[in-house]
PLY file of the C-alpha trace (Angstrom):
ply
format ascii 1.0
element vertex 332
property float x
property float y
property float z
element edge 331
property int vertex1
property int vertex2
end_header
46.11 19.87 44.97
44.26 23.05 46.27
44.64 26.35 45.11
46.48 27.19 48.04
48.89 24.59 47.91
49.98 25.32 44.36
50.37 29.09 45.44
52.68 27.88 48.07
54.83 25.44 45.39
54.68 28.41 42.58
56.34 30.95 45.38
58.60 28.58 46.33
59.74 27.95 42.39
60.53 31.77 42.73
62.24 31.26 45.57
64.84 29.15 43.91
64.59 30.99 40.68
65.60 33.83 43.20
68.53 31.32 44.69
69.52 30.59 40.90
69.75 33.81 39.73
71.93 35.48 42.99
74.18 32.24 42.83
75.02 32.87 39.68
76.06 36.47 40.16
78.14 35.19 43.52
79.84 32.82 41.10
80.70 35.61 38.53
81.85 38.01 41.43
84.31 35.18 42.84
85.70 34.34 40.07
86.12 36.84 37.76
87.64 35.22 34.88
84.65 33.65 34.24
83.42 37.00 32.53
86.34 36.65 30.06
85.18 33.07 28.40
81.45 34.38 27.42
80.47 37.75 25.91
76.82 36.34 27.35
78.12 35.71 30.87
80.34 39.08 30.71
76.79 40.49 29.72
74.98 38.78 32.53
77.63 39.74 34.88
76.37 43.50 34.37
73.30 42.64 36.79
75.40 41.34 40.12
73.92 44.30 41.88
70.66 43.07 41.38
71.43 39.72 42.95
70.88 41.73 46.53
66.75 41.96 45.47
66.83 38.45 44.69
68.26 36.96 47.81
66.09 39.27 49.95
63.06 38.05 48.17
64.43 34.16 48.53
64.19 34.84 52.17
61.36 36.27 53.12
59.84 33.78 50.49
61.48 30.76 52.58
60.12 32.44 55.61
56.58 32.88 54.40
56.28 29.80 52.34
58.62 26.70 53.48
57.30 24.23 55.98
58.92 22.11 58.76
62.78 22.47 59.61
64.11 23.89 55.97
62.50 26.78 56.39
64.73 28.49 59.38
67.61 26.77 57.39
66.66 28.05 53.84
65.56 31.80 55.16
69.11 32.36 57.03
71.10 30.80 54.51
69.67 33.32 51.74
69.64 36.06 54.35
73.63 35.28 54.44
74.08 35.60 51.15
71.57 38.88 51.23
74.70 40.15 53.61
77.80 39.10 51.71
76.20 40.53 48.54
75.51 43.92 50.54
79.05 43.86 51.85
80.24 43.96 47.83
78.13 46.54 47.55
79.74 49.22 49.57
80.71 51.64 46.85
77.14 52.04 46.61
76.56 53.12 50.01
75.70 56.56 51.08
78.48 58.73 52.48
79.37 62.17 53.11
81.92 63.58 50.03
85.21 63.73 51.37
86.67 67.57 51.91
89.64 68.90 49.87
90.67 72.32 48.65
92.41 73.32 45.60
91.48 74.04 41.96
87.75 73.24 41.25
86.94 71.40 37.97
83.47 70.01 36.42
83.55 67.46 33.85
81.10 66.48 31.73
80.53 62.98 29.68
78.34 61.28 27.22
77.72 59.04 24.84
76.19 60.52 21.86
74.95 57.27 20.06
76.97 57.65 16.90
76.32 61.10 17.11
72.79 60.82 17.13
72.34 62.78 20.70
70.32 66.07 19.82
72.40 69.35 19.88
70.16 71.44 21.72
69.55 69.34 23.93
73.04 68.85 24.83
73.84 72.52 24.76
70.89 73.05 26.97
72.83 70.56 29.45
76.46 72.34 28.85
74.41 75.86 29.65
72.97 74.40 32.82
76.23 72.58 34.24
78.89 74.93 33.10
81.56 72.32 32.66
85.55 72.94 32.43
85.87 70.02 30.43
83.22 67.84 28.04
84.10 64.64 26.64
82.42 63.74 24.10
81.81 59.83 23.01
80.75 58.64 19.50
80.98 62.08 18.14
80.81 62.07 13.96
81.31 64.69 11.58
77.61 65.26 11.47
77.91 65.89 15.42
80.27 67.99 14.80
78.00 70.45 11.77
75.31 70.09 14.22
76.60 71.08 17.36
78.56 74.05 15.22
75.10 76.87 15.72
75.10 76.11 19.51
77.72 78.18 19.93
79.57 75.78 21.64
82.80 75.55 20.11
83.04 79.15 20.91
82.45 79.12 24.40
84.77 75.70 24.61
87.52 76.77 22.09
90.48 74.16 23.13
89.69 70.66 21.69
91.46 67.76 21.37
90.63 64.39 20.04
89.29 62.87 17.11
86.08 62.47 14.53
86.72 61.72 10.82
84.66 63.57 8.80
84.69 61.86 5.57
83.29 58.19 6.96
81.40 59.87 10.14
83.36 58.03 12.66
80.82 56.32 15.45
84.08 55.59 17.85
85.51 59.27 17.23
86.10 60.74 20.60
86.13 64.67 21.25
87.05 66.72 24.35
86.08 70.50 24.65
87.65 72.85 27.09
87.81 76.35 28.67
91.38 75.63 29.25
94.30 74.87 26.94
94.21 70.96 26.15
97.50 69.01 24.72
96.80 65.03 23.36
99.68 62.83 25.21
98.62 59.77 23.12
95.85 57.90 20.98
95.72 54.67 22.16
96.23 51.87 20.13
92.87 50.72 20.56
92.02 53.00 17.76
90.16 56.42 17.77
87.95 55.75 20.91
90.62 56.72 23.37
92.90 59.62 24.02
94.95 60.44 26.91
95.28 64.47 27.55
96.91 66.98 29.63
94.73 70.03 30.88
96.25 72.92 32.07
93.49 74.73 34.45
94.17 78.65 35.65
95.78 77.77 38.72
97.54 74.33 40.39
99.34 71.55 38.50
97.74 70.70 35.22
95.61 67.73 34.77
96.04 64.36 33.11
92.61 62.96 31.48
91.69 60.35 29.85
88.89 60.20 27.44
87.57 56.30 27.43
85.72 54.38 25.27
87.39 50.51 25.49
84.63 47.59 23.48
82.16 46.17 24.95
82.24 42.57 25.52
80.53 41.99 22.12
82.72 43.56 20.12
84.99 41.31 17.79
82.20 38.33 18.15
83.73 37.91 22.18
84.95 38.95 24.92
88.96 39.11 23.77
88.90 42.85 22.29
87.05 44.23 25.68
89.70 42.93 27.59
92.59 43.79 26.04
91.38 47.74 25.35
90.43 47.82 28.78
94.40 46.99 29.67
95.68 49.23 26.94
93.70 51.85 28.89
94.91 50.86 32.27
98.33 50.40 31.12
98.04 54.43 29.44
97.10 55.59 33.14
99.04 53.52 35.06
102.48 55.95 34.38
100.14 58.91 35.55
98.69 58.16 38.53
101.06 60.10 41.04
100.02 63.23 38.53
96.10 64.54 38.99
94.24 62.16 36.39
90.81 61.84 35.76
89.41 58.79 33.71
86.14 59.85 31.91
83.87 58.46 29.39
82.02 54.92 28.44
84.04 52.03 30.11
81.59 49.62 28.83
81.68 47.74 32.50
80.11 47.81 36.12
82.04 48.34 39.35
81.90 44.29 39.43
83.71 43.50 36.36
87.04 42.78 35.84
87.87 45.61 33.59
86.72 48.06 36.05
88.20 46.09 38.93
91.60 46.27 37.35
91.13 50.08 37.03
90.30 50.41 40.44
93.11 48.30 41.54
95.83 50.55 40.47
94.32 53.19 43.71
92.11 54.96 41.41
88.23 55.79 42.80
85.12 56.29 41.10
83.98 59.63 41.85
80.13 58.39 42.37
81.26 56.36 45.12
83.85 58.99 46.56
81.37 61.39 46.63
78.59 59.14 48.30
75.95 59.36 45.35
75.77 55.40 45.26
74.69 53.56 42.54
73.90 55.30 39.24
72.90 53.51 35.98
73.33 55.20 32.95
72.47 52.86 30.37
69.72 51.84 28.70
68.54 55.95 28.78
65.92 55.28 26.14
64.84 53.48 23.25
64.51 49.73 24.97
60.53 49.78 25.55
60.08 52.56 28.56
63.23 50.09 30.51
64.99 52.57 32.88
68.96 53.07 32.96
69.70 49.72 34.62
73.41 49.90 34.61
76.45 51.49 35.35
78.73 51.69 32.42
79.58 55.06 32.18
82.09 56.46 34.83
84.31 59.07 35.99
87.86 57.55 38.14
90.12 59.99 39.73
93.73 59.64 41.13
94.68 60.37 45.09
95.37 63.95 43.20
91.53 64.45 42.45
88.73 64.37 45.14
85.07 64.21 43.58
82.70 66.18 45.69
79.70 65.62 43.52
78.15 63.43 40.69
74.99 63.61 38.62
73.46 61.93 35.48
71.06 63.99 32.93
69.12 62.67 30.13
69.65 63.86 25.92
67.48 62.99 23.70
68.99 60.51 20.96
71.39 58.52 22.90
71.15 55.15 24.67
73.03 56.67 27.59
72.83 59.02 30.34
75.85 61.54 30.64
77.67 62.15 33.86
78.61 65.49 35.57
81.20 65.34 38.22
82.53 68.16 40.88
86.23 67.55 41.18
88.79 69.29 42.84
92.37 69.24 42.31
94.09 68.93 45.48
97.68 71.13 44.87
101.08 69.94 44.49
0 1
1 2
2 3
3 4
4 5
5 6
6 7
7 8
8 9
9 10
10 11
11 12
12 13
13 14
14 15
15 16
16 17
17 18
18 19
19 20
20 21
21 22
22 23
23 24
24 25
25 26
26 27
27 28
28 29
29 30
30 31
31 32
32 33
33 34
34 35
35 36
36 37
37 38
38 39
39 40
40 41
41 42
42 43
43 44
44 45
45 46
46 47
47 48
48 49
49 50
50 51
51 52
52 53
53 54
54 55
55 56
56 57
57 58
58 59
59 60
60 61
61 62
62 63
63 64
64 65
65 66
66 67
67 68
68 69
69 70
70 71
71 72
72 73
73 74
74 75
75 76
76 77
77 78
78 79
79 80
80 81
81 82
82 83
83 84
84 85
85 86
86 87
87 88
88 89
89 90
90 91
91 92
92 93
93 94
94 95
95 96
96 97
97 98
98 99
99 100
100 101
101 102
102 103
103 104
104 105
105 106
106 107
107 108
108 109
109 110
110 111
111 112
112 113
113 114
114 115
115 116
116 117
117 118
118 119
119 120
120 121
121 122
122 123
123 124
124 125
125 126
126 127
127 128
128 129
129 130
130 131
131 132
132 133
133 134
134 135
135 136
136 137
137 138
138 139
139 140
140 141
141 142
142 143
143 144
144 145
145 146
146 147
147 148
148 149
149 150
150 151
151 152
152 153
153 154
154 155
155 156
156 157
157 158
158 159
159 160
160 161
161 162
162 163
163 164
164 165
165 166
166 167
167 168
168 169
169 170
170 171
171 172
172 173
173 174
174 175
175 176
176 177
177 178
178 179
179 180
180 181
181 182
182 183
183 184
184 185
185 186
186 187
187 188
188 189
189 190
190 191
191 192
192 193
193 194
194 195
195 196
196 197
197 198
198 199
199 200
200 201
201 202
202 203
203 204
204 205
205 206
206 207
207 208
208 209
209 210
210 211
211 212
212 213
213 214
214 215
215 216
216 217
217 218
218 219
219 220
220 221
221 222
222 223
223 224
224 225
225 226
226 227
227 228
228 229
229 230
230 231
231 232
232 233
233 234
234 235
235 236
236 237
237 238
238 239
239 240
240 241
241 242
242 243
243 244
244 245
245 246
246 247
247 248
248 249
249 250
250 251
251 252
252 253
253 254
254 255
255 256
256 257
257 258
258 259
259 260
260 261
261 262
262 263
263 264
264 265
265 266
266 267
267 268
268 269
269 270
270 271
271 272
272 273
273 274
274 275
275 276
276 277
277 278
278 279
279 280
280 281
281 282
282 283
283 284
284 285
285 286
286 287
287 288
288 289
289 290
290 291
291 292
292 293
293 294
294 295
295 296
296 297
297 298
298 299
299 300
300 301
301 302
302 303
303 304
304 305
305 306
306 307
307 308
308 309
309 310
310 311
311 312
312 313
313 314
314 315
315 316
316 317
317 318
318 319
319 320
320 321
321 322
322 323
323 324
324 325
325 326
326 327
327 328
328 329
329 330
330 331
């Protein structure tokens, strides 16, 4: 066998590694159950965006690579997939933020690694975004001492949520605001999750929900992410004729079922409202120079709440990037 022969058989091998690896994610995409039975294939299911790269390298792989008849057959049948995965991929797409007027309101959300994100750094971020409203995931009793000289708590001086100082809570969840903030609930899922009512200067007030439901490792499977993920769609679902605003760590991707359930009740995710398109947020740092690959941290809003904007930024300390978004309130 020449040299050039086994280049051709080695590319094709990656062609079909390429058709392996974007079936898969089809599969998990069609049937969406599937993610429930494995914490691995609820993991892998994470990466369905990426199956787009691998069918567009299967085809032009085919194309450059297969002989005879096959290779028209094997190049348009990947390039079909290429455009049903695209067509799934929509949210992503670029688009001009929808217009709305009414009561402007910037949130801000992160993760702060069981506390561990570093306190200037995040004040540095509050200074530069000048949030309404920061929720604030994984936040201790040591986050809360170290955060205490930024002067934060004084320029934020409504909170709501919980930490517990005594066993430095990692799931303690904390939200800061300029404007008076009442809990409505803690869910059952424990202290990751809060539901709050907001009460800006002007127009209705606001109903928000800090989240932080498992990941699909927690509890050894996949049965505690899917059950906190319903306690948290079944705490919105009542509000969702009221201005509500779901913020925080959902622990999935637009193309899991957790997410997809959210979604289903009319809510949006502001990234995709507001045209930004795809943005990872996790890993941030700390996995050997990997980039944020995916999206697991998110801001939803009702038909009450239009998102005209979306960014990530980077803290030191924390495995995730946080999330500002430019809401507005639309009025009663």
């Amino acid at each position: 066998m020449t040299t050039r022969t086994l280049g051709r058989h080695l590319m094709l091998a990656v062609a079909w590694g390429c058709v392996a690896f974007g079936g898969a994610m089809m599969m998990l995409y069609l049937v969406p159950r599937l993610q429930f039975s494995r914490s691995k294939l609820a993991m892998a299911a994470a990466f369905i965006p990426y199956g787009i790269v691998a069918w567009a390298l299967a085809a032009v792989l085919f194309l450059a690579f297969a002989r005879g008849r096959p290779r028209g057959v094997l190049a348009l049948l990947a390039a079909a997939a290429l455009a049903t995965q695209l067509s799934w991929a929509r949210p992503y797409w670029p688009r001009e933020a929808p217009q709305a007027s009414g009561q402007a309101v910037r949130v801000l959300s992160l993760n702060m690694l069981y506390g561990n994100a570093d306190p200037a750094g995040l004040s540095a971020q509050v200074k530069a975004a000048n949030p309404d409203i920061i929720v604030l995931l994984e936040y201790t009793g040591s986050a809360q001492t170290a955060l205490a000289p930024t002067g934060i708590f004084r320029d934020y001086p409504h909170t709501a949520g919980f930490y517990d100082p005594p066993f430095d809570d990692a799931m303690g969840t904390t939200v800061l605001s300029r404007w008076p903030v009442d809990e409505i609930a803690q869910l059952s899922t424990g202290p990751g999750q809060h539901l709050m009512r907001v009460q800006p200067p002007s127009g209705p007030p606001i109903v928000l929900a800090a989240a932080h439901p498992a990941n699909m490792t927690n509890g050894g499977g996949t049965g505690l992410w899917r059950w906190e993920a319903s306690v948290l769609r079944r705490a919105v679902e009542g509000h969702l004729k009221e201005p509500l605003i779901v913020a925080g760590d959902l622990n999935a991707v637009q193309e899991q079922p957790t997410l997809r359930s959210l979604l289903g009740l009319g809510l949006s995710d502001a990234a995709s409202q507001a045209g930004e398109g795809w943005q990872p947020t996790f890993p941030a740092q700390g996995y050997g120079g990997v980039p944020p690959m995916i999206a697991i941290d998110h801001v939803l809003v009702s038909d009450r709440v239009v998102a005209r904007n979306v960014r990530t930024f980077r803290v030191l300390g924390t495995d995730h990037l946080g999330l500002v978004a430019d809401l507005v309130v639309k009025p009663a």
